[in-house]
ZATI-183482 format. One record per residue (C-alpha): residue number from 1; x, y, z. Coordinates in Angstrom, 1 decimal, decimal comma. Layout:
% residues N
+-----+--------+--------+--------+
:  nr :     c1 :     c2 :     c3 :
+-----+--------+--------+--------+
: NUM :      X :      Y :      Z :
...
+-----+--------+--------+--------+
//
This chain:
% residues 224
+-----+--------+--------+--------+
:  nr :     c1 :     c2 :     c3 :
+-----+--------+--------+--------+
:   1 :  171,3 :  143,8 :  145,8 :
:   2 :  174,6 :  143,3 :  147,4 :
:   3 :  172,9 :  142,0 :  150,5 :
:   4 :  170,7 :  139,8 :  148,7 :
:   5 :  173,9 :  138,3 :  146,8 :
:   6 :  175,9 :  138,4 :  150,7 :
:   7 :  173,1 :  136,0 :  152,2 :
:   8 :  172,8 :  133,6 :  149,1 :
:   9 :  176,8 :  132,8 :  149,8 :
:  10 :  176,4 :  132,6 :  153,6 :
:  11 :  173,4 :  130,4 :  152,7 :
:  12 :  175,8 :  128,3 :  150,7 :
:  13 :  178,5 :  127,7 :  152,6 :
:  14 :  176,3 :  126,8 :  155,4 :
:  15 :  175,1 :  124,1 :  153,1 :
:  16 :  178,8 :  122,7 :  152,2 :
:  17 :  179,1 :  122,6 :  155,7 :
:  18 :  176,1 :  120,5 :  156,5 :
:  19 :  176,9 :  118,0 :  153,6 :
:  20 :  180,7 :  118,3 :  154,5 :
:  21 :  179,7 :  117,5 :  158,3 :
:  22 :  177,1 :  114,7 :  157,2 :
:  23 :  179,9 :  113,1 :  155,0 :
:  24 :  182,6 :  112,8 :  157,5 :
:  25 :  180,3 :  111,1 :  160,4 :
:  26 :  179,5 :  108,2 :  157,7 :
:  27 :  182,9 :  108,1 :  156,7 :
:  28 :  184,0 :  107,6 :  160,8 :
:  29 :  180,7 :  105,6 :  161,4 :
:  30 :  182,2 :  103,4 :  158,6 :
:  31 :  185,3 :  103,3 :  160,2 :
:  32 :  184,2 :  102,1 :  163,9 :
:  33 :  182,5 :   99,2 :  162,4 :
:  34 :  184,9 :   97,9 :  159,9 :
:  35 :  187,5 :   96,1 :  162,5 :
:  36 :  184,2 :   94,1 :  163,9 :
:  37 :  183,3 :   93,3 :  160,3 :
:  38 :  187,2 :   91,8 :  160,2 :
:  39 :  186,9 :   89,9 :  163,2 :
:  40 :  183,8 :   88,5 :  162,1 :
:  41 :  184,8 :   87,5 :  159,1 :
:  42 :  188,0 :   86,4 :  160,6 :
:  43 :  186,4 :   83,9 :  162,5 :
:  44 :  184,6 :   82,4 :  159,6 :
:  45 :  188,2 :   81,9 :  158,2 :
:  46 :  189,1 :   80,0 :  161,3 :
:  47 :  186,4 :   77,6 :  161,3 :
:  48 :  186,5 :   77,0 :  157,6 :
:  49 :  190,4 :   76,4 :  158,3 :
:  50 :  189,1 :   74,1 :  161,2 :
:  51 :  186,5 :   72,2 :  159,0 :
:  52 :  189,3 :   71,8 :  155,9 :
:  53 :  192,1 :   71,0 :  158,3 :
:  54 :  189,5 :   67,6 :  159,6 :
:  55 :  189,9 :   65,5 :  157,1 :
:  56 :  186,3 :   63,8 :  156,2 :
:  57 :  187,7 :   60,4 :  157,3 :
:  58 :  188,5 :   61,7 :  161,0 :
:  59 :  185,2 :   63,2 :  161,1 :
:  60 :  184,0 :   60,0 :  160,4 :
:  61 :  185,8 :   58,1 :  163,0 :
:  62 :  184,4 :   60,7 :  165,4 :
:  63 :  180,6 :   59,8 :  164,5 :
:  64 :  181,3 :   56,3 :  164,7 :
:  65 :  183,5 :   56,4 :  167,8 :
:  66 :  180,6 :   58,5 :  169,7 :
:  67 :  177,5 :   55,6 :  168,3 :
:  68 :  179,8 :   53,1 :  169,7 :
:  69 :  179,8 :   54,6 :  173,2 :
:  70 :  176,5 :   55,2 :  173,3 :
:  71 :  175,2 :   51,8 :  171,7 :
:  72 :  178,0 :   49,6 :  174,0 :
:  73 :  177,0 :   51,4 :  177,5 :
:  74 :  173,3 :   51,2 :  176,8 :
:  75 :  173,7 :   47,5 :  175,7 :
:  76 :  175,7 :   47,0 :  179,0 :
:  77 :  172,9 :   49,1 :  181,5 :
:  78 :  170,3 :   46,6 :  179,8 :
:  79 :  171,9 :   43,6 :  179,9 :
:  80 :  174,4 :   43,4 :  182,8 :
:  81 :  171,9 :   43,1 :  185,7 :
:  82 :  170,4 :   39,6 :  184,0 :
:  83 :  173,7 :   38,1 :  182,7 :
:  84 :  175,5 :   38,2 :  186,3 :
:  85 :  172,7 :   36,1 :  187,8 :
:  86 :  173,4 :   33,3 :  185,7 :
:  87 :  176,9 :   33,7 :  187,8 :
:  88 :  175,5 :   33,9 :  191,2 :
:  89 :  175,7 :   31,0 :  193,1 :
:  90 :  179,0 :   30,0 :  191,1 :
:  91 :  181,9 :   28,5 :  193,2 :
:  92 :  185,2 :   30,0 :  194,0 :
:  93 :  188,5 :   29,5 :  192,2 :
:  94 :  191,6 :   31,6 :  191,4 :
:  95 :  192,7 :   32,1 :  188,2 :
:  96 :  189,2 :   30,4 :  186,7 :
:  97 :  187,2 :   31,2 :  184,0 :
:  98 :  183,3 :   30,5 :  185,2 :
:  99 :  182,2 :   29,8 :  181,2 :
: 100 :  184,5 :   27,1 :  181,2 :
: 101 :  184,5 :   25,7 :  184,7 :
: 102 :  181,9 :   26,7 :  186,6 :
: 103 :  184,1 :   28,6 :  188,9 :
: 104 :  185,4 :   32,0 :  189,3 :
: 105 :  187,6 :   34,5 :  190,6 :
: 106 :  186,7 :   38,5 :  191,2 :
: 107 :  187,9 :   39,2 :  187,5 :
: 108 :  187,4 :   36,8 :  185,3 :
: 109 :  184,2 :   37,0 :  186,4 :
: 110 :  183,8 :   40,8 :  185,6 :
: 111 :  185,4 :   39,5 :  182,5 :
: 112 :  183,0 :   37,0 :  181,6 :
: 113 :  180,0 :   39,1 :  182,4 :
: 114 :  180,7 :   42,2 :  180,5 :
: 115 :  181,7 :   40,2 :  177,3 :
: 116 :  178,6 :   38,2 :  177,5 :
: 117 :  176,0 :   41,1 :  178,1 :
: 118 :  177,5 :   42,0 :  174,4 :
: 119 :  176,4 :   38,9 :  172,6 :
: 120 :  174,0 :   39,4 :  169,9 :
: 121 :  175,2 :   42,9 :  169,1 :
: 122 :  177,9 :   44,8 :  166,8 :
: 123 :  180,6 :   44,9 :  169,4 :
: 124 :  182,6 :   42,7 :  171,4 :
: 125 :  184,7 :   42,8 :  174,9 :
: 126 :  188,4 :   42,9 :  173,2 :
: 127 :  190,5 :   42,1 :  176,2 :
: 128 :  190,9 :   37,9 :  176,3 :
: 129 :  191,7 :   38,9 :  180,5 :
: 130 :  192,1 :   41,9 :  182,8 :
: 131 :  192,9 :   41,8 :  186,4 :
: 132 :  191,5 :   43,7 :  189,1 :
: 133 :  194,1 :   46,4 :  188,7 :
: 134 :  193,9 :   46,3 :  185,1 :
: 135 :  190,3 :   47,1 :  185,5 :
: 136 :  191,1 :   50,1 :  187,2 :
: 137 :  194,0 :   51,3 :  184,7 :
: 138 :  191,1 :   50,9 :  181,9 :
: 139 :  188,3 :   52,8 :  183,3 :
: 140 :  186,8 :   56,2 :  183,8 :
: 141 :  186,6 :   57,1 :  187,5 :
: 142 :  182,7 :   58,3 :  188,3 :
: 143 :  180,5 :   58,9 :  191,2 :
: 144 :  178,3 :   57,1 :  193,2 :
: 145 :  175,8 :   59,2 :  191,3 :
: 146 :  176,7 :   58,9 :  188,4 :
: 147 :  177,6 :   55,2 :  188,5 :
: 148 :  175,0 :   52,9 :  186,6 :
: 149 :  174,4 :   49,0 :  185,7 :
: 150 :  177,5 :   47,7 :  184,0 :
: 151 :  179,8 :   49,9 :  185,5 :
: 152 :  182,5 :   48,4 :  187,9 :
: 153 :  183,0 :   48,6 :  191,8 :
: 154 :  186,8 :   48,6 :  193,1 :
: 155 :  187,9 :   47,6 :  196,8 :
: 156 :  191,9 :   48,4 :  197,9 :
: 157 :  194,3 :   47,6 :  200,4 :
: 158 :  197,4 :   48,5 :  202,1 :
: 159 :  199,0 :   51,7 :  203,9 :
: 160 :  197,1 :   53,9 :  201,4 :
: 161 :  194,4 :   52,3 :  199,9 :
: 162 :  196,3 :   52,4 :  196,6 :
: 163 :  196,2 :   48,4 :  195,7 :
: 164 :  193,3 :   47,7 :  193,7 :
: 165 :  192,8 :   43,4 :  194,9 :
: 166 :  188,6 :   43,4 :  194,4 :
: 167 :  186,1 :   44,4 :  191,8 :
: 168 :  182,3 :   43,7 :  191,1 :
: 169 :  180,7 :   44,7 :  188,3 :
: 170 :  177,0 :   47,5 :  189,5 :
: 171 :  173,9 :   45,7 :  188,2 :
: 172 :  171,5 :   48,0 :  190,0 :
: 173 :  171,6 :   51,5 :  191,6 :
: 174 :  168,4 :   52,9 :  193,8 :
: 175 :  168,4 :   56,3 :  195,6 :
: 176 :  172,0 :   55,9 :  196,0 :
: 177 :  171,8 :   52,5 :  197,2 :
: 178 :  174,2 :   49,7 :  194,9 :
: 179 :  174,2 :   46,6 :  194,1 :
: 180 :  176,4 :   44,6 :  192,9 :
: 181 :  177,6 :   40,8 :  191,6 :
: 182 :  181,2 :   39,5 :  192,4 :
: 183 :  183,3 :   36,8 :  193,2 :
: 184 :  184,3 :   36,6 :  197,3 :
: 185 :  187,0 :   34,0 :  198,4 :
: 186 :  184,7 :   32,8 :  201,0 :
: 187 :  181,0 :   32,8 :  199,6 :
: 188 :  181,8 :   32,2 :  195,8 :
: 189 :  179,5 :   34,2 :  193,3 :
: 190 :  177,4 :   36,8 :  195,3 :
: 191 :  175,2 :   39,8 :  195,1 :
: 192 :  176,0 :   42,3 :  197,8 :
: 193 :  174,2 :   45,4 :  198,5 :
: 194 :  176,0 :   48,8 :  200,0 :
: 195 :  173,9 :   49,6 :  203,3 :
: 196 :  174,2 :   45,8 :  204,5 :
: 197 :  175,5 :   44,1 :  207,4 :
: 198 :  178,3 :   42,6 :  205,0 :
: 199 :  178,9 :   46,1 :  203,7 :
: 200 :  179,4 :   47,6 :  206,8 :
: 201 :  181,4 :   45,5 :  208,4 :
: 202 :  183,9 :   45,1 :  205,6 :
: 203 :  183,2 :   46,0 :  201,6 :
: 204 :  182,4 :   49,5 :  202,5 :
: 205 :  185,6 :   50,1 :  204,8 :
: 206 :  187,7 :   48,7 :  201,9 :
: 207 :  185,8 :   50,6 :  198,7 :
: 208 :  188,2 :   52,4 :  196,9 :
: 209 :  186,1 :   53,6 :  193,8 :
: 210 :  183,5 :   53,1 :  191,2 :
: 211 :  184,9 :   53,2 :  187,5 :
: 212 :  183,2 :   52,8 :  183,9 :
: 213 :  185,0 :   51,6 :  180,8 :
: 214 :  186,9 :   53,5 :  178,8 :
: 215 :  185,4 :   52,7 :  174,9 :
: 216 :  188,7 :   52,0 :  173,6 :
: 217 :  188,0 :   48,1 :  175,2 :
: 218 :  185,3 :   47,7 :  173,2 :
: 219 :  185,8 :   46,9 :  169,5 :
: 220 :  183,3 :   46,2 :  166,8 :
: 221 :  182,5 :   43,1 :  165,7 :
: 222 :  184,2 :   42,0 :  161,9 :
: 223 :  181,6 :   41,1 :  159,2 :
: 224 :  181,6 :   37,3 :  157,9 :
+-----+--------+--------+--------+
//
């Protein structure tokens, strides 16, 4: 009898132990996953901080500021390459505006060309007139290829090649091979293509980059 009651407390303790043993390891398992469960949830806290600390009117902004990039650079890749050759042909003249008389000078004509290629849609060229190096100051820089129609050509001087006096605006780009419209001193309004005899014997030793507007020089047009 004593034996009997001997193994039935053995046989119990060895039970307290098991559910002792099987409560602790959920109580650490618990424990090794709560600080993941905090960062998780921490990181929800930061983006809904993020999302109240955007007011609805900026986010706004953003959406329209991005469909005006995308809408003014696909009206420019479209129309850019036909507007310039209503150009070509034009004579040269310093300081002239080719709408008005007929003739043109490197930047007024880049001028006239891009702010043309927009009418008919929701935006407009804002700038009245850049230069050259104005041109420069207002553009992206990209690669020859990335460059597209619409996008602008830039050709330097000097000790270091740092004085923008050139531009042309890209009205088609082929396996690498550009074309462009502009406004040469000697020839008037002309479409030059990179790889040609004129290109090699003088644009290309004087290219300095190719550039794409920034948005910011593009504004949309006020309703009526």
């Amino acid at each position: 009898m004593k034996v009997k009651l001997f193994f039935l407390i053995v046989l119990i303790a060895l039970c307290s132990l098991v559910v002792s043993g099987q409560a602790f390891a959920a109580k650490k398992s618990s424990k090794a996953s709560f600080p993941a469960a905090v960062s998780h949830e921490g990181n929800n806290n930061k983006a809904e901080q993020l999302a109240e600390d955007q007011s609805p009117g900026e986010i706004k902004h953003t959406g329209f500021f991005k469909k005006m990039k995308q809408e003014v650079f696909s009206y420019l890749q479209q129309n850019v390459p036909f507007i310039s050759k209503v150009y070509i042909g034009m004579g040269y003249r310093s300081s002239s505006n080719p709408d008005t008389t007929g003739e043109s000078d490197c930047s007024n004509l880049v001028n006239a060309i891009t702010r043309n290629s927009l009418i008919g849609t929701d935006y407009e060229f804002a700038p009245n007139e850049f230069s050259s190096q104005d041109m420069r100051e207002n553009c992206h820089y990209v690669s020859l290829w990335d460059v597209k129609p619409g996008d602008l050509i830039f050709f330097s001087k000097g000790r270091r090649h740092n004085i923008i006096y050139h531009v042309g605006v890209i009205t088609k780009v082929l396996f690498g091979t550009v074309h462009f419209v502009h406004a040469s001193s000697n020839y008037g309004v002309v479409e030059t293509v990179s790889g040609s005899e004129t290109w090699r014997h003088y644009w290309g030793k004087q290219l300095h980059s190719f550039g794409r507007w920034k948005p910011d020089v593009f504004v949309k047009k006020q309703a009526a």
